[in-house]
LOKOLGU-357161 format. One record per residue (C-alpha): residue number from 1; residue in one letter; x negated, y negated, z negated. Coordinates in nm, 2 decimals, always signed. Example, Ala and Ser with C-alpha at 12.3 -4.5 7.8 and 13.67 -1.06 7.14 Angstrom:
2
num/residuo/u/v/w
1/a/-1.23/+0.45/-0.78
2/s/-1.37/+0.11/-0.71
END
This chain:
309
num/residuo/u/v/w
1/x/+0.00/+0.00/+0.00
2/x/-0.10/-0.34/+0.09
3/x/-0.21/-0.57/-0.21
4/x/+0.00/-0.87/-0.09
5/x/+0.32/-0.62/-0.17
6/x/+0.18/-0.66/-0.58
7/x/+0.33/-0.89/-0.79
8/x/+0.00/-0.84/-1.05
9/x/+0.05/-0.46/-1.14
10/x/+0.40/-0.40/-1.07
11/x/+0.55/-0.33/-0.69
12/x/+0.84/-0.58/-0.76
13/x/+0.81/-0.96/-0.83
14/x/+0.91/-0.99/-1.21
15/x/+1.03/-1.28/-1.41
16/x/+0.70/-1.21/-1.61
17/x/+0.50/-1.26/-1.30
18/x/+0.68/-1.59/-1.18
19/x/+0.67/-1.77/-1.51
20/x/+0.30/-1.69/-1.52
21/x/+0.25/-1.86/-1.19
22/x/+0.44/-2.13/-1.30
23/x/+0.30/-2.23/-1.62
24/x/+0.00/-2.07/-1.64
25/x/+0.07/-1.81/-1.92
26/x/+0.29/-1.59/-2.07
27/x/+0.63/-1.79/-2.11
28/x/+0.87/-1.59/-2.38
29/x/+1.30/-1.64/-2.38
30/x/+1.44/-1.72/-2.74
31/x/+1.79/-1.59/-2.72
32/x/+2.07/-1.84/-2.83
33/x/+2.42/-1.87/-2.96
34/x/+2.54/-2.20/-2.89
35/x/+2.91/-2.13/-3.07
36/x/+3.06/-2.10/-2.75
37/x/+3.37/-1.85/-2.65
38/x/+3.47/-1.77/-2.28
39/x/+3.83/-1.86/-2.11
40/x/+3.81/-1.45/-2.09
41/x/+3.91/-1.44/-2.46
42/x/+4.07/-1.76/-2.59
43/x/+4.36/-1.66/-2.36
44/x/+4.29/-1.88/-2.05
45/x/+4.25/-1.57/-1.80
46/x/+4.23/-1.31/-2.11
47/x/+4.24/-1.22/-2.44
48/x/+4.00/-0.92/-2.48
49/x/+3.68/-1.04/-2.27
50/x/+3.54/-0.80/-1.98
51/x/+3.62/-0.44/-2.05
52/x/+3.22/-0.38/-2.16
53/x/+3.15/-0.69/-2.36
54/x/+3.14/-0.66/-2.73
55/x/+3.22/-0.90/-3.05
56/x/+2.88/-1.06/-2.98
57/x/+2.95/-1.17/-2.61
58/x/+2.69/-1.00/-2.49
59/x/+2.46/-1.16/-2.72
60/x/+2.37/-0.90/-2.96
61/x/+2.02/-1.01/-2.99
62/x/+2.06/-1.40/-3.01
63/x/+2.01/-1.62/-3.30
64/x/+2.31/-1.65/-3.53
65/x/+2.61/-1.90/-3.44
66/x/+2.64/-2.01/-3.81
67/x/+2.30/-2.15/-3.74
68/x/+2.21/-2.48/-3.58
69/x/+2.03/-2.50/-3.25
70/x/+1.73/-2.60/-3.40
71/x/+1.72/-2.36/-3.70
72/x/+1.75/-2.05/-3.41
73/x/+1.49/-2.17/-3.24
74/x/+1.26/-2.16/-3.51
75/x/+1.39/-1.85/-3.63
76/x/+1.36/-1.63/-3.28
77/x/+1.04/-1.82/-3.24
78/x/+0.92/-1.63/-3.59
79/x/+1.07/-1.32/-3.44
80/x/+0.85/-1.28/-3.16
81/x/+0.54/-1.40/-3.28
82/x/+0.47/-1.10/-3.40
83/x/+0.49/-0.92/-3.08
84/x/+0.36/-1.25/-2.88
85/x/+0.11/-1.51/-2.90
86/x/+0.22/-1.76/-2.68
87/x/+0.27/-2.13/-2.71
88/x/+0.56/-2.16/-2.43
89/x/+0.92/-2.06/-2.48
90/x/+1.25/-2.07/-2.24
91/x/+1.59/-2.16/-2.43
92/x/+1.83/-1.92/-2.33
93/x/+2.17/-1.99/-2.40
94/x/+2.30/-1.62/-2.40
95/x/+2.63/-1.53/-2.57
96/x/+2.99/-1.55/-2.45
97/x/+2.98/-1.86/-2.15
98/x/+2.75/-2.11/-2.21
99/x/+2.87/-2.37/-1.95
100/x/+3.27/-2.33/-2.14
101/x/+3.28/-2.66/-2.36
102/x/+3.32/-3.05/-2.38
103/x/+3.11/-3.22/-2.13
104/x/+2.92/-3.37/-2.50
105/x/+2.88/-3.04/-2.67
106/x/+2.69/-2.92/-2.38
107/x/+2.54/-3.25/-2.36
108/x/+2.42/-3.19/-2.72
109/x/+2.34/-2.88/-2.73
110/x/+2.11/-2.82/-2.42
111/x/+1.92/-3.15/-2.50
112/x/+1.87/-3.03/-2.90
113/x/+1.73/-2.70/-2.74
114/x/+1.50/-2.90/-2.50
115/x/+1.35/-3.14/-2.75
116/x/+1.22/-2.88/-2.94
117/x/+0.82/-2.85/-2.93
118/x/+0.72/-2.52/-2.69
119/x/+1.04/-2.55/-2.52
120/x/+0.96/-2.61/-2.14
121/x/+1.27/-2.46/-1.98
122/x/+1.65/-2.35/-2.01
123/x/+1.81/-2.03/-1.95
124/x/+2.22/-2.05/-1.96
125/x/+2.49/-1.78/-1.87
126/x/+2.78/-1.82/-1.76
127/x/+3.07/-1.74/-1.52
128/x/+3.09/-1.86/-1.20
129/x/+3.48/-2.01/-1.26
130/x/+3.35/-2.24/-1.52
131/x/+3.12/-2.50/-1.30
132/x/+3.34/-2.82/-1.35
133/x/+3.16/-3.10/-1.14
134/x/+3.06/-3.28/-1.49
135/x/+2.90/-2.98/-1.62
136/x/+2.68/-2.94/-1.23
137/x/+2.61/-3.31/-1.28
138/x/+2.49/-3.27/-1.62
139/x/+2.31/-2.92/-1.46
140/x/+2.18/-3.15/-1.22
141/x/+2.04/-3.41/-1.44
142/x/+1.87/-3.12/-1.63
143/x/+1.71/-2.95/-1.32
144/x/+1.53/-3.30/-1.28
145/x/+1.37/-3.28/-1.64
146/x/+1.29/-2.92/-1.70
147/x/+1.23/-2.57/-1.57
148/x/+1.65/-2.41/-1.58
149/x/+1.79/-2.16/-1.43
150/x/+2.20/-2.06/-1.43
151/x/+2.31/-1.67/-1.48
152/x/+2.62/-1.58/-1.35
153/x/+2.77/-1.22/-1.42
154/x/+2.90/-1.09/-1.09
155/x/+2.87/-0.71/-1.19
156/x/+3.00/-0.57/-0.85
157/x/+3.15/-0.72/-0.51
158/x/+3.41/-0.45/-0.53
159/x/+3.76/-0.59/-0.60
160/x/+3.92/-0.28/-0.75
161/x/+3.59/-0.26/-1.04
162/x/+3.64/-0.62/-1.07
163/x/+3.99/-0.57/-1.18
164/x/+3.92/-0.26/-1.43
165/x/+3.59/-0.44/-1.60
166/x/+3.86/-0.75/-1.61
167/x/+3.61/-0.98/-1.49
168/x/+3.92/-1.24/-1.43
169/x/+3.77/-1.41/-1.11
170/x/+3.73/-1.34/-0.69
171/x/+3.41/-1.27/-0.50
172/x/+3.51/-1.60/-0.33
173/x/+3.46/-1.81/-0.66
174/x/+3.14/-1.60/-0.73
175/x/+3.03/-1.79/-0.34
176/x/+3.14/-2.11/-0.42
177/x/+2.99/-2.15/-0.75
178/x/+2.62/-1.99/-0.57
179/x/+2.66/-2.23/-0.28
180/x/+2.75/-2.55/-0.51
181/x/+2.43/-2.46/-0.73
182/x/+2.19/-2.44/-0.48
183/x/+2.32/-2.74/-0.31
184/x/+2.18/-2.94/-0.63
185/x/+1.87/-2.69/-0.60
186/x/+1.91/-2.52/-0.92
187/x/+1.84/-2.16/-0.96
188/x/+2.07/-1.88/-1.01
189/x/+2.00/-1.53/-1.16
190/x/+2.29/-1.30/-1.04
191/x/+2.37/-0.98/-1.27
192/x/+2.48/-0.66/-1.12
193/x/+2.57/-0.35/-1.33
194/x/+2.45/+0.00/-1.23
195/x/+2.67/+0.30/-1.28
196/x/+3.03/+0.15/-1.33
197/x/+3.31/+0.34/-1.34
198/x/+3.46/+0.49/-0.99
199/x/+3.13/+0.33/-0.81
200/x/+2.96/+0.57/-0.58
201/x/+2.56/+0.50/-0.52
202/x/+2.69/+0.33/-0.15
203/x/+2.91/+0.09/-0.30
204/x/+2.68/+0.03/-0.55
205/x/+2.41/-0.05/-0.29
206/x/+2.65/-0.24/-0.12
207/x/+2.66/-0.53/-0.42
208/x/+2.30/-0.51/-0.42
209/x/+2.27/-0.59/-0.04
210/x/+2.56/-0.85/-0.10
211/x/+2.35/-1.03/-0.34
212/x/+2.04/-0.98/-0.15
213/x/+2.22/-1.17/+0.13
214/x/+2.32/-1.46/-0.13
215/x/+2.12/-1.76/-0.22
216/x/+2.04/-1.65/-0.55
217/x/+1.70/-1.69/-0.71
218/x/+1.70/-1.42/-0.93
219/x/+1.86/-1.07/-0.99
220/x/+1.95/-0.87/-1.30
221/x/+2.01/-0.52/-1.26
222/x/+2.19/-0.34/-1.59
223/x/+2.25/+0.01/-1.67
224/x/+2.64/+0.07/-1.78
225/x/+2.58/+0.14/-2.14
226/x/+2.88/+0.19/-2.39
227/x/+2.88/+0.04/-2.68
228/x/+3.13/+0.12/-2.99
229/x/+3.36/-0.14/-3.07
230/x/+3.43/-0.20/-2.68
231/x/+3.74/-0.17/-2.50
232/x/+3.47/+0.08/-2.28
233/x/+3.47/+0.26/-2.56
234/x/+3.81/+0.38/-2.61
235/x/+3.85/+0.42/-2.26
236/x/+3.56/+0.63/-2.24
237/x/+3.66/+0.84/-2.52
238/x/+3.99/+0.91/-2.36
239/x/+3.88/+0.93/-1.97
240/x/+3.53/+1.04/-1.98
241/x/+3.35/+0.96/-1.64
242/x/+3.00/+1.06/-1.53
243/x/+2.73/+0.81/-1.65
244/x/+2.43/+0.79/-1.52
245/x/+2.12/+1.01/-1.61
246/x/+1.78/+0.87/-1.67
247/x/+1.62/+0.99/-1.38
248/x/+1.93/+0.89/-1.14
249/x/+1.93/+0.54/-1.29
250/x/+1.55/+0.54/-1.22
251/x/+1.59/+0.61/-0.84
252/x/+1.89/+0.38/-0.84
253/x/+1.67/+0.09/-0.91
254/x/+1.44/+0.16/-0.65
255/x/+1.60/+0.22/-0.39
256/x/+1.81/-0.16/-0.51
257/x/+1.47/-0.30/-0.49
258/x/+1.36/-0.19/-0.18
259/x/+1.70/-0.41/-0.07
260/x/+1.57/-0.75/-0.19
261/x/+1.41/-1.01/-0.02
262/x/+1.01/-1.00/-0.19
263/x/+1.08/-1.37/-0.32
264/x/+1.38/-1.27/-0.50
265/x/+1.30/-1.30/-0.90
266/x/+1.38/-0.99/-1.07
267/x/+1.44/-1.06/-1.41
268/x/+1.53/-0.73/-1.56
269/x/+1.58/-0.36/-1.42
270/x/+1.73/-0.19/-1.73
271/x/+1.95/-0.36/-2.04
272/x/+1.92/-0.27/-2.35
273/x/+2.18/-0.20/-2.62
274/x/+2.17/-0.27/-2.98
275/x/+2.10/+0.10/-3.14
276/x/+2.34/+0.14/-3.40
277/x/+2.60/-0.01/-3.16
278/x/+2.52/+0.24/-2.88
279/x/+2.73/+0.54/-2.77
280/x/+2.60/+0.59/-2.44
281/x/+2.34/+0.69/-2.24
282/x/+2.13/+0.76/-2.52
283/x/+1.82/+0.77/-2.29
284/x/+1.84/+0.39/-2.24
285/x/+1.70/+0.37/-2.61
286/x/+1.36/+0.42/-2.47
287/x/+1.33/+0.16/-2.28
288/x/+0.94/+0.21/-2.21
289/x/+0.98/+0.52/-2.06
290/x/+1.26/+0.39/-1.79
291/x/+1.04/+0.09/-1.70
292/x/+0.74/+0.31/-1.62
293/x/+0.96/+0.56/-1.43
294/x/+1.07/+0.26/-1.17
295/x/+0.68/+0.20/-1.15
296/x/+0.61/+0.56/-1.08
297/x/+0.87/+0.61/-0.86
298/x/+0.81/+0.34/-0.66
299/x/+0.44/+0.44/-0.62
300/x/+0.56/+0.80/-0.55
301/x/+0.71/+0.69/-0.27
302/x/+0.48/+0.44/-0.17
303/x/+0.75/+0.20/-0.17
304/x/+0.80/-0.19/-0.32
305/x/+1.02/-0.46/-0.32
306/x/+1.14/-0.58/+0.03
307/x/+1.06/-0.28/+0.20
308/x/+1.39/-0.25/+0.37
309/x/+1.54/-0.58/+0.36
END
């Protein structure tokens, strides 16, 4: 394999290996709870939230909401340093939807985050339904000051798994919301789950190639893990459907990243669940062992990112 196909020693450009270039070193993401909720749960589109997200929002490693910006970010900080020495941090605003507030509160919030020494970019999720043109002007006027990039949880282009996971919004508005962003140059990190239920490995491909196709910046590729305490869960126990083994998953994400364009970000290829909240796949536990299974499958095959894009 050719040495320009090497994003340092991985055959897939990471997140990792982007931030490096950019800044010069290892960059770490402090996970945040800004207090937000999501129109999927106060009862704007739904009540219960997508069918795989838990009481958390899918924040279940962010700081804690009773906590002020400030007092989180010194907290994660303290966290990680441990694991990391590194002097530069991203703010990423993680549970429940982070753009889903007063124009103010955001306002408030993102700047408290920024002004905090070390920070030298912003993360934020959110859904692509809630991109009022304040909050992309107040986006905007942050893309000018700092390093940000927008997560939107797409999950599938498939309309009939969109309506079980209860995602509560088209492909369409998914299109808009990427084409408005990148309009005003911001980036966008697109999340796709692997292995929900009903999805064959071609329609899961086909969301891959989909999003490969869009103007995003950045991809997130999740395994379908179910966690207790989710409506997934009860389902599952009732209707059991065929999850995903480890080495399926593993092939799974290679062939998705041969699909990519080779600038595309990749900023995870596995998710991880809170242990004493997992059910299933146990195997996703061991996170280490998945992550070098992509890399030797993908030098098995003698294969990389972009390959067949």
């Amino acid at each position: 394999m050719k040495d320009d196909y090497m994003w340092g020693d991985k055959r897939y450009h990471t997140l990792n290996y982007e931030l490096r270039k950019e800044f010069g070193q290892k960059v770490m993401k402090l996970s945040l709870d800004g207090g937000f909720t999501c129109p999927n749960r106060d009862g704007t589109i739904g009540h219960r939230g997508c069918v795989f997200c838990g009481e958390e929002g899918s924040g279940e490693f962010a700081g804690s909401r009773t906590l002020s910006i400030e007092e989180q970010i010194r907290e994660q900080k303290k966290l990680l340093s441990n694991k990391w020495k590194t002097g530069k941090y991203i703010a990423y605003f993680q549970s429940f939807t982070n753009t889903y507030s007063a124009y103010e509160d955001l306002r408030k919030k993102y700047y408290s985050a920024l002004s905090q020494e070390e920070i030298v970019g912003l993360a934020i999720a959110t859904r692509p339904d809630c991109l009022s043109e304040d909050v992309l002007d107040l986006l905007t006027e942050l893309n000018e000051k700092t390093y940000i990039w927008i997560e939107l949880g797409l999950q599938t282009i498939h309309e009939r798994t969109a309506k079980f996971i209860r995602r509560g919004y088209s492909l369409e508005t998914y299109d808009i919301a990427i084409e408005k962003l990148k309009n005003k140059n911001i980036r966008v990190v697109t999340h796709l789950i692997l292995g929900l239920p009903g999805e064959s490995k071609d329609e899961i491909l086909e969301s891959v190639k989909y999003v490969a196709n869009t103007n995003t910046w950045g991809v997130k590729f999740h395994l379908l893990y179910i966690q207790k305490g989710t409506d997934l869960y009860e389902y599952y126990l009732k209707n059991p459907f065929p999850i995903l083994g480890r080495d399926e998953y593993i092939s799974l994400v290679a062939d998705s990243l041969e699909l990519l364009p080779k600038e595309m970000v990749v900023h995870r290829v596995t998710g991880d669940g809170k242990k004493e909240l997992l059910f299933e796949p146990r195997w996703s536990l061991d996170k280490l062992r998945v992550l070098s299974g992509i890399d030797k499958e993908l030098k098995r095959r003698n294969s990389y990112q972009g390959l067949k894009y």
